[in-house]
PyMOL commands that place a pseudoatom at each C-alpha (Angstrom):
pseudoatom trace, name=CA, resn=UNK, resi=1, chain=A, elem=C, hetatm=0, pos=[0.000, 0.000, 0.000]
pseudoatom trace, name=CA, resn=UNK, resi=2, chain=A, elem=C, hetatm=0, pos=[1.487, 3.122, -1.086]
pseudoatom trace, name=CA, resn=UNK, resi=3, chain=A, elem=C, hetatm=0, pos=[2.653, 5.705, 2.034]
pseudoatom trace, name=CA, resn=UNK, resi=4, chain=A, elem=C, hetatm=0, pos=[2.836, 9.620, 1.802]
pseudoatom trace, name=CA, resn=UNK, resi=5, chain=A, elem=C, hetatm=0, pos=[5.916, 11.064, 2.821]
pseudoatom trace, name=CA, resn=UNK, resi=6, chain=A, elem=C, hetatm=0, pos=[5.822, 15.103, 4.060]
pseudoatom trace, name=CA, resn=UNK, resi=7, chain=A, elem=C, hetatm=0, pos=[9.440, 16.520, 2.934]
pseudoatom trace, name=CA, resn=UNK, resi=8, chain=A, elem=C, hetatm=0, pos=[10.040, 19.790, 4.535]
pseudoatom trace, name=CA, resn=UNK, resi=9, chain=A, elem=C, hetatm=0, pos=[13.037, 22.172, 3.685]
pseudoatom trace, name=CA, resn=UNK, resi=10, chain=A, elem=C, hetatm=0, pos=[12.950, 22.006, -0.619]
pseudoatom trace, name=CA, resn=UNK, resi=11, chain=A, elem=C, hetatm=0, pos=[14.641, 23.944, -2.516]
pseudoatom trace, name=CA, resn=UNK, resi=12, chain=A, elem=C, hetatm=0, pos=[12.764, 27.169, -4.100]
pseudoatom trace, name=CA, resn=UNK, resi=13, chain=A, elem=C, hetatm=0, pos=[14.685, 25.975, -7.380]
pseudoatom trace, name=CA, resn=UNK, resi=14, chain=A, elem=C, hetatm=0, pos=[13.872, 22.221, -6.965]
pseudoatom trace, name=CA, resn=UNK, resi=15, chain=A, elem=C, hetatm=0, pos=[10.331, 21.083, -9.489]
pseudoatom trace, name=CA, resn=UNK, resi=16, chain=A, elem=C, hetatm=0, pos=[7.972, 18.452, -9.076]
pseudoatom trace, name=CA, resn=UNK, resi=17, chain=A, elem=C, hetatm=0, pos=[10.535, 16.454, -11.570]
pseudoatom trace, name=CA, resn=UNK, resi=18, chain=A, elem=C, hetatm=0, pos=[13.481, 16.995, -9.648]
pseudoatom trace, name=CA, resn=UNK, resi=19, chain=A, elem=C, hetatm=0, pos=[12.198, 15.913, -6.545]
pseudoatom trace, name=CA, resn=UNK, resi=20, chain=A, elem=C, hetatm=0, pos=[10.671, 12.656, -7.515]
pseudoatom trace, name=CA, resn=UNK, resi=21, chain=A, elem=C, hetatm=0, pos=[13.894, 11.761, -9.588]
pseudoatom trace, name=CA, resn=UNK, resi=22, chain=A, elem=C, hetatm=0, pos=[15.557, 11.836, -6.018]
pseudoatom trace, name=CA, resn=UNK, resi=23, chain=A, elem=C, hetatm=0, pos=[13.082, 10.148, -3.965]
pseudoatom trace, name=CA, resn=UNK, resi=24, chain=A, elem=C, hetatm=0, pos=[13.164, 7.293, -7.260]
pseudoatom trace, name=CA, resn=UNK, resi=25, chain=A, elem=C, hetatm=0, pos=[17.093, 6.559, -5.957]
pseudoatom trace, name=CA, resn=UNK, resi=26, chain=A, elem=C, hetatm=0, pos=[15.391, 4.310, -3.186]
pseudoatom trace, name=CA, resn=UNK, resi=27, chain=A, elem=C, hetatm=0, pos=[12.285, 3.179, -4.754]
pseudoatom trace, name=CA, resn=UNK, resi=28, chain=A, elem=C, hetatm=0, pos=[8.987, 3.404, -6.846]
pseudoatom trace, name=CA, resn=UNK, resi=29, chain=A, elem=C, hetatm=0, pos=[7.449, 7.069, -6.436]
pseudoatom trace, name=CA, resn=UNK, resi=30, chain=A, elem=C, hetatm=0, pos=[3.621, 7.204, -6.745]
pseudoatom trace, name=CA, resn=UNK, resi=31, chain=A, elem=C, hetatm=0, pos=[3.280, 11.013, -7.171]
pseudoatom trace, name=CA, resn=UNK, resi=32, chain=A, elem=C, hetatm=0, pos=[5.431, 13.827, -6.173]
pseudoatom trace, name=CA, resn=UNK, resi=33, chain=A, elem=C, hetatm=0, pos=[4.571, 17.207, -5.404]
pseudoatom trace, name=CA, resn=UNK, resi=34, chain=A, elem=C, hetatm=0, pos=[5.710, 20.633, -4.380]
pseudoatom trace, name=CA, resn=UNK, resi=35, chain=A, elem=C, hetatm=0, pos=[3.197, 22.667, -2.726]
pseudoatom trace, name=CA, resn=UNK, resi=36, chain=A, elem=C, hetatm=0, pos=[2.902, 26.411, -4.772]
pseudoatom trace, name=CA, resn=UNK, resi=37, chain=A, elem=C, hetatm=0, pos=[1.662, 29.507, -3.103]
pseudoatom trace, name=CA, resn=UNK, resi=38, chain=A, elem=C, hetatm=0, pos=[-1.598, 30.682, -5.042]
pseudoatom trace, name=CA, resn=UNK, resi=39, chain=A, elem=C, hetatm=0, pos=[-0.813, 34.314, -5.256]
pseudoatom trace, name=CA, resn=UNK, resi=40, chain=A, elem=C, hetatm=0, pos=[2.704, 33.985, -5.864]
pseudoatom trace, name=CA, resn=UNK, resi=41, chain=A, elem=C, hetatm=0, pos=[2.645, 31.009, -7.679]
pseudoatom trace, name=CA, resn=UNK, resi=42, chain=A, elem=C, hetatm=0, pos=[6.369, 29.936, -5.661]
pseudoatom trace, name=CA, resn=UNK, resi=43, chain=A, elem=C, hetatm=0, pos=[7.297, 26.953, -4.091]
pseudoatom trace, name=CA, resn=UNK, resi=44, chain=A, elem=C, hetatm=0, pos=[6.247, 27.117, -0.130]
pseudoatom trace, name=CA, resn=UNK, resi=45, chain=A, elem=C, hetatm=0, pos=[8.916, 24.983, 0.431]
pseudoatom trace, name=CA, resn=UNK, resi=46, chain=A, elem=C, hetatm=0, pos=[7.468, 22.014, 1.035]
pseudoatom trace, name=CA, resn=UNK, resi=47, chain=A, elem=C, hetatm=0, pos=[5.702, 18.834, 0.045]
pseudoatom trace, name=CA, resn=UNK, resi=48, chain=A, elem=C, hetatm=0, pos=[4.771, 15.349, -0.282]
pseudoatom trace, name=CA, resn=UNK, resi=49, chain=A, elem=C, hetatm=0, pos=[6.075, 12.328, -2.118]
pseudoatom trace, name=CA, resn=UNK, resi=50, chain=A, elem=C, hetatm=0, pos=[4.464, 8.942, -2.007]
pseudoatom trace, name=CA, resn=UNK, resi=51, chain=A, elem=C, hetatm=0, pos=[5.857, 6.044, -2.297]
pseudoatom trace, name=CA, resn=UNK, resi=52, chain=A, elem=C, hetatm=0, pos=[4.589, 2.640, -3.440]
pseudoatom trace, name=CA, resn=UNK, resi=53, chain=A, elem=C, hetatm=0, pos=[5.378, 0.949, -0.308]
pseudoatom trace, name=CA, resn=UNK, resi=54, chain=A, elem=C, hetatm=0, pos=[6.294, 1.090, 3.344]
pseudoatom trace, name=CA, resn=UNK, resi=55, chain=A, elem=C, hetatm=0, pos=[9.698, -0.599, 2.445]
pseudoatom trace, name=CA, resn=UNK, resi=56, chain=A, elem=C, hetatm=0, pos=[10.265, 2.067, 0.014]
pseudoatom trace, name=CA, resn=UNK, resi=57, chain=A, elem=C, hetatm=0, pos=[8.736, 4.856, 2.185]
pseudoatom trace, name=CA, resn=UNK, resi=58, chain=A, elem=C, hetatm=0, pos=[11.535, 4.038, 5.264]
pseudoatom trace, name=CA, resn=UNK, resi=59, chain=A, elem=C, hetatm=0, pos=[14.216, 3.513, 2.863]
pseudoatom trace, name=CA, resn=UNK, resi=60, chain=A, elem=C, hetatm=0, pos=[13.421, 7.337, 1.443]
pseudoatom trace, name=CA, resn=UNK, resi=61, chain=A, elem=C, hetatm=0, pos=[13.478, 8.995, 5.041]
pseudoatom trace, name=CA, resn=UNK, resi=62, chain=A, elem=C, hetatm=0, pos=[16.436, 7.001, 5.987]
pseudoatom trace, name=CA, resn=UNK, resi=63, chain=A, elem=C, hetatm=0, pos=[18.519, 8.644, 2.885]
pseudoatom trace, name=CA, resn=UNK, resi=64, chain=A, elem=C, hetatm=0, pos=[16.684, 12.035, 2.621]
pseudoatom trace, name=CA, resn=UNK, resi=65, chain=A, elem=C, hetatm=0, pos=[15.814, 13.313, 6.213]
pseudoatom trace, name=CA, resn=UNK, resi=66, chain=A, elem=C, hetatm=0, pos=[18.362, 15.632, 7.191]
pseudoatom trace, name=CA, resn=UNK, resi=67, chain=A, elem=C, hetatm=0, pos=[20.787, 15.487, 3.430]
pseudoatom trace, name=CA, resn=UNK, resi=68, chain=A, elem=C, hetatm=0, pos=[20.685, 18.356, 1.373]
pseudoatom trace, name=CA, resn=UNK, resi=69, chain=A, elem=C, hetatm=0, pos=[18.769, 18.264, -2.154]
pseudoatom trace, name=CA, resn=UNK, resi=70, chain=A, elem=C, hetatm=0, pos=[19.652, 21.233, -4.105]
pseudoatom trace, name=CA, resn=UNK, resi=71, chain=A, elem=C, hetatm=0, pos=[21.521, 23.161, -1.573]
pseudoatom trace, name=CA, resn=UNK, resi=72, chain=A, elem=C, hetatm=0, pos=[18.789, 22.865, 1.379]
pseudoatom trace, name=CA, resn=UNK, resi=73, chain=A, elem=C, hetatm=0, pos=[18.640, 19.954, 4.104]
pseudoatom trace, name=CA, resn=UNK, resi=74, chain=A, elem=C, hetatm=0, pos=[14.783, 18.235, 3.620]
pseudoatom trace, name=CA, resn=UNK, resi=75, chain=A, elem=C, hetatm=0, pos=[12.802, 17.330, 6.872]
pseudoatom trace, name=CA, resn=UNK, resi=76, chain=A, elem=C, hetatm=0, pos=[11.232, 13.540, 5.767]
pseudoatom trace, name=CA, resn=UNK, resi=77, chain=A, elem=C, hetatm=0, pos=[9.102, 11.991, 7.686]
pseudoatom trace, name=CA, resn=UNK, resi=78, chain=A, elem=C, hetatm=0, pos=[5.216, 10.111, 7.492]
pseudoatom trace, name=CA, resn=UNK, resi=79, chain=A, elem=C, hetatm=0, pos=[2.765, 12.864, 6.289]
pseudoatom trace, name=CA, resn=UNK, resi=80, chain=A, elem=C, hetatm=0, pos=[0.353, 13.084, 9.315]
pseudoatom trace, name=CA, resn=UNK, resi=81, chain=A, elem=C, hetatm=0, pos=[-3.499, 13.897, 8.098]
pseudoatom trace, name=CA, resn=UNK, resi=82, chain=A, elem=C, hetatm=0, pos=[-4.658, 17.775, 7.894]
pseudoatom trace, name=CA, resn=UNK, resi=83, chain=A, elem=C, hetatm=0, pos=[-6.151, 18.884, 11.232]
pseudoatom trace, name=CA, resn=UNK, resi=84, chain=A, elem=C, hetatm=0, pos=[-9.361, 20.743, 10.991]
pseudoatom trace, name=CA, resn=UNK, resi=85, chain=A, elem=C, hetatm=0, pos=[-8.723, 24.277, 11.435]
pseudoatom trace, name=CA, resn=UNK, resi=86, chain=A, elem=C, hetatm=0, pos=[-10.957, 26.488, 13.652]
pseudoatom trace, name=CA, resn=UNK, resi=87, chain=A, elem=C, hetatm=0, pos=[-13.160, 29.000, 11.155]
pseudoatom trace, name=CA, resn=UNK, resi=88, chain=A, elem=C, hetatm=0, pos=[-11.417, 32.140, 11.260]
pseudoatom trace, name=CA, resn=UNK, resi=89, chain=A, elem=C, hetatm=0, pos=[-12.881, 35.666, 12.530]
pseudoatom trace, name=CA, resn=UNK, resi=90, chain=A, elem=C, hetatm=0, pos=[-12.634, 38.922, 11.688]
pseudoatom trace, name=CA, resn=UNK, resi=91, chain=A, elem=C, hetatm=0, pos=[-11.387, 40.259, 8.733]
pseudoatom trace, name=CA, resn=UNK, resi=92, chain=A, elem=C, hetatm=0, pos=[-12.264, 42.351, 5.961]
pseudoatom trace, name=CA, resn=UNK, resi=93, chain=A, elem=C, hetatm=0, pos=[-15.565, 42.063, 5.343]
pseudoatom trace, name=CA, resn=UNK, resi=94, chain=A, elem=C, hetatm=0, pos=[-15.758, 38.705, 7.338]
pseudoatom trace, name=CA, resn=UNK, resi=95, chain=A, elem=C, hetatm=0, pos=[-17.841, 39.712, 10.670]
pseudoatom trace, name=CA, resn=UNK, resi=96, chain=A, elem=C, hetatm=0, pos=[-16.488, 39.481, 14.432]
pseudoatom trace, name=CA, resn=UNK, resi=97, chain=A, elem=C, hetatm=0, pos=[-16.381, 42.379, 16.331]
pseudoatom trace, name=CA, resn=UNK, resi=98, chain=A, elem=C, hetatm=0, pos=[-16.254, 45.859, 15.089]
pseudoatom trace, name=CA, resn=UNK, resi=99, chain=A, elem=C, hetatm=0, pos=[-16.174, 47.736, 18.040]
pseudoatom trace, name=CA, resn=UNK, resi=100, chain=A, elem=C, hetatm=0, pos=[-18.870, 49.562, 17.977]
pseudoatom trace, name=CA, resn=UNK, resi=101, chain=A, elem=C, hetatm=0, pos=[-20.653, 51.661, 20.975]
pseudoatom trace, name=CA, resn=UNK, resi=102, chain=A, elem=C, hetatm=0, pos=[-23.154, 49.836, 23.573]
pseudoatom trace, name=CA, resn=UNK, resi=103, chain=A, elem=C, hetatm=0, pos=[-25.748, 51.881, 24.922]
for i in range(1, 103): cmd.bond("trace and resi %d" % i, "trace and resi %d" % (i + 1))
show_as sticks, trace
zoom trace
């Protein structure tokens, strides 16, 4: 069963391309992906790779957590499902409190 790996620490140079081709040195890659900022459109510096298997998957954080890929040292380890965040308040436009007077 195929495990996703969160790799921290990535290169603002390093692609999609680039970082599968290294996590393919220990084993079959599934998908690889750097996470873009929307406005920007640059790399956050981070992402996920998953492998094909959990052989594969410990093999990749062995090699890659802590070494440097393209100049920066990657954080590896087992992606860890989203947490639901809290809605947020305030805001433009978005409600909460404006402050006004209380009689």
């Amino acid at each position: 069963m195929a495990k996703k790996l969160y790799v921290g620490g990535i290169s603002y140079t390093t692609n999609d391309g680039g970082l599968r081709d290294a996590f393919a040195q220990v084993g079959e890659v599934v998908s690889a992906t750097i996470i873009m900022d929307k406005m920007t459109g640059r790399s956050k510096g981070f992402g996920f790779v998953e492998m094909a298997n959990d052989a594969d998957a410990e093999k990749a954080i062995a090699k890659w957590n802590g070494q440097e890929l393209d100049g920066r040292k990657l954080t590896v380890n087992e992606a860890r499902p989203m947490e639901p965040r809290a809605p947020r308040e305030g805001g433009f436009n978005r409600g909460g409190d404006r402050g006004g007077r209380t009689w």
